[in-house]
C-alpha positions in Angstrom: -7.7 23.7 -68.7 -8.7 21.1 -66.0 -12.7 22.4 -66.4 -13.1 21.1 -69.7 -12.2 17.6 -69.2 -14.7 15.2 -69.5 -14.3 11.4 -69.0 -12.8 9.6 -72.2 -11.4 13.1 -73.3 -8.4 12.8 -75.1 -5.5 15.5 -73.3 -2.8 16.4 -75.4 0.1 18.3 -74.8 3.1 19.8 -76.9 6.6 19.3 -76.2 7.2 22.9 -77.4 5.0 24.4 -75.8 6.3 27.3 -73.3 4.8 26.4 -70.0 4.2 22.6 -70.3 6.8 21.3 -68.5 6.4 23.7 -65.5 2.4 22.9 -65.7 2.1 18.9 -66.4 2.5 18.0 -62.7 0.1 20.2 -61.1 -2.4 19.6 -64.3 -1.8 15.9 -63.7 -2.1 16.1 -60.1 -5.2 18.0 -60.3 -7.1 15.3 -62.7 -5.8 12.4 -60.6 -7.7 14.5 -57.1 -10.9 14.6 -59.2 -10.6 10.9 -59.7 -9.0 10.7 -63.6 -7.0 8.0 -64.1 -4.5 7.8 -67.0 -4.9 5.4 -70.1 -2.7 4.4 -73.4 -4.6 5.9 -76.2 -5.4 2.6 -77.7 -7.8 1.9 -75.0 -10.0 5.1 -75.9 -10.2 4.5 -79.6 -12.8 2.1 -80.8 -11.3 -0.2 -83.4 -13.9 -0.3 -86.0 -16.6 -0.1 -87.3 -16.9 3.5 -85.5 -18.5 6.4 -86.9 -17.1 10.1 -85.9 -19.9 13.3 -85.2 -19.4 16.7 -86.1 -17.6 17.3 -82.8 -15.0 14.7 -82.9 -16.1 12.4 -80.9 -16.1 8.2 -81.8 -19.3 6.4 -80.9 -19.6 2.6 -82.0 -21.4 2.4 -86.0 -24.9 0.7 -85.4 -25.0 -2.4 -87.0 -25.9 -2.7 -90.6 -29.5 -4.2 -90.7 -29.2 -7.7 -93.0 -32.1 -8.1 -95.4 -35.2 -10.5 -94.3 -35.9 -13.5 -97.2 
């Protein structure tokens, strides 16, 4: 799971899920070693404008151009 992070991926884990408890440390461990560090989702998601691409990912909207008189 650790090879497909990428910086400002977004990690999410289930409560329910059958092995996270037992795995969580070491993933978390392993992230931190590669020089991860942990942040609140609020600092990853742009507030708007934003636009989304066909993968998922947020990028910032390019301004709308204003009319020249």
């Amino acid at each position: 799971m650790t090879s497909k992070v990428a910086p400002g991926s977004i990690v999410l884990f289930h409560n329910a899920a059958l092995h996270t408890p037992e795995a969580l440390p070491a993933i978390l461990e392993t992230l931190l070693q590669e020089g991860y560090t942990f942040v609140p989702i609020s600092q990853l998601i742009l507030s708007q404008p934003y636009t989304i691409d066909h993968t998922g990912r947020q990028f910032a909207a390019s301004p709308t151009p204003q009319p020249t008189p």
